[in-house]
N, C-alpha and C positions, 0 to 999 in steps of 0.2 A: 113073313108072308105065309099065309096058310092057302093051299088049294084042295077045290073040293076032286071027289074022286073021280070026277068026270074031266079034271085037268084044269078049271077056270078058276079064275083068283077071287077068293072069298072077302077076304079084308087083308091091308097091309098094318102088320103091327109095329112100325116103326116105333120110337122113341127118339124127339130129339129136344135140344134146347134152341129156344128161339128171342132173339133178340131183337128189341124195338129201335132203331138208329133213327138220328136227325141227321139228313144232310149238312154238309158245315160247305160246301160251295159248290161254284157254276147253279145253269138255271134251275133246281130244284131245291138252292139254299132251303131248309126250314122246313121242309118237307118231313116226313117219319114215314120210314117202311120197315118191315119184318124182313128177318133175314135168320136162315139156319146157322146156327153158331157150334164149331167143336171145339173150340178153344175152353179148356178147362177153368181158366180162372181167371176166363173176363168178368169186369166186374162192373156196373154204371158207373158214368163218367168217361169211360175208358176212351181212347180214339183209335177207331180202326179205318184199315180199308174196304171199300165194298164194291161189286158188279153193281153199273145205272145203267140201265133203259136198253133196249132193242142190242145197242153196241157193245154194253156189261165194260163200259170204261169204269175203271178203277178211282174212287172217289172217297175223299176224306169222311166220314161222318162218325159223332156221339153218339155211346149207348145209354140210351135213355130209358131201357128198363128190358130185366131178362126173366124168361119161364122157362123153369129146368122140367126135363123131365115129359116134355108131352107128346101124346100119342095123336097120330096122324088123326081121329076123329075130333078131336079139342082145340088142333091147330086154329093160331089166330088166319094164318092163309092156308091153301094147300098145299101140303109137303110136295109134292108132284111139281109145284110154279115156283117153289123158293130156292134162293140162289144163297151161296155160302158168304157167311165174312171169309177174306182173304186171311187180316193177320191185322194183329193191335200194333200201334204205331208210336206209342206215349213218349 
């Protein structure tokens, strides 16, 4: 994060990788959300866990497709609203 000289935040330079999940059950089977990933070597296909909805209960879903590498302006959502894969579960 860079601030300018007066103290306020100019742009955040994050980097992260962001991954595309299917829900695999409960009510939003089939569904696909973005999710911040640090796992090094997840890979599609994989099955992990994820935070769903208002409660962040812990839920099965497919990666169904990953972008290494992006800065908070490219982001498919904002980095600010996304929630982490927990852990791959294979």
């Amino acid at each position: 994060m860079i601030h300018s000289l007066a103290g306020g935040k100019i742009r955040d330079l994050a980097i992260n990788d962001f991954a595309k999940v299917e829900i695999l059950e409960g009510s939003e089977t089939g569904k696909v959300f973005w999710y911040i990933s640090t796992i090094i070597t997840l890979k599609v296909g994989d099955i992990v866990l994820v935070p769903l909805g208002k409660s962040n209960s812990i839920t099965r879903a497919r990666v169904v497709k990953i972008e290494k590498n992006i800065s908070a302006h490219t982001a498919p959502i904002p980095s600010s609203h996304a929630k982490y894969i927990v852990k791959v579960v294979n």
